[in-house]
N, C-alpha and C positions, 0 to 999 in steps of 0.2 A: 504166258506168251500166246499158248495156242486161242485160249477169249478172246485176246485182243484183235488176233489175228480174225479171228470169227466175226469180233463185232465190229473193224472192219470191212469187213465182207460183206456181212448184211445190209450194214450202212451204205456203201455202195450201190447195192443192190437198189435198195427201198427208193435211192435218189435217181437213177437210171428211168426204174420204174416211173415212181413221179411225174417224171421228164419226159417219158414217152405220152404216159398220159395224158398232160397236160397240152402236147403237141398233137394229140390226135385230137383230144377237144376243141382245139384253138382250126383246126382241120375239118371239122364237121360245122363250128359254128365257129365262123369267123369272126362274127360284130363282138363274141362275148369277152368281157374285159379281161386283162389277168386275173386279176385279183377274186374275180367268181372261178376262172376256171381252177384255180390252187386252191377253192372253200370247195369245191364240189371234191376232188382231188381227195383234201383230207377229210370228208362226209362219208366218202366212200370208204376209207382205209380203217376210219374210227367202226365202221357199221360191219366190216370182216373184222375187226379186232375181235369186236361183241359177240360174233355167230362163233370163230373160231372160242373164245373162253366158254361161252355158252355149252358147245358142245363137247371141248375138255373137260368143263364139271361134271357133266352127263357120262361120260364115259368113265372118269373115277368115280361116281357116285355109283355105277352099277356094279366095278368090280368090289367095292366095300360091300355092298350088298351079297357078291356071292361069297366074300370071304363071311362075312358076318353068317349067311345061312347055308355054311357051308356041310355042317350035319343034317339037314332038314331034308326030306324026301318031300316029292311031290306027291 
């Protein structure tokens, strides 16, 4: 119950967001069609997916690291 409740939430969230953005774009650059302004939208979300996995691997790859040399003296 409590997931769902969560991946409700998030869901909500992500659409809100969306929506804002997509209305701020439409705000800045009027002429531009929907349908760029919803490609730029999920360009952008796709390119923080990446940075955010990016840098979760990087952060468990260093703590395996200190566990793996975690006898070794410098």
């Amino acid at each position: 119950m409590r997931k769902i409740g969560g991946l409700l939430l998030l869901i909500g969230i992500c659409i809100l967001t969306v929506w804002g953005i997509i209305q701020w774009i439409r705000e800045i650059f009027p002429s531009v069609p929907d349908y760029v302004s919803v490609a730029i939208v999920i360009a952008v979300i796709g390119l923080c997916l990446i940075i955010i996995s990016l840098i979760r691997e990087r952060i468990k790859d260093t703590e395996e690291d200190k566990k793996k040399f975690k006898g070794v003296e410098k």
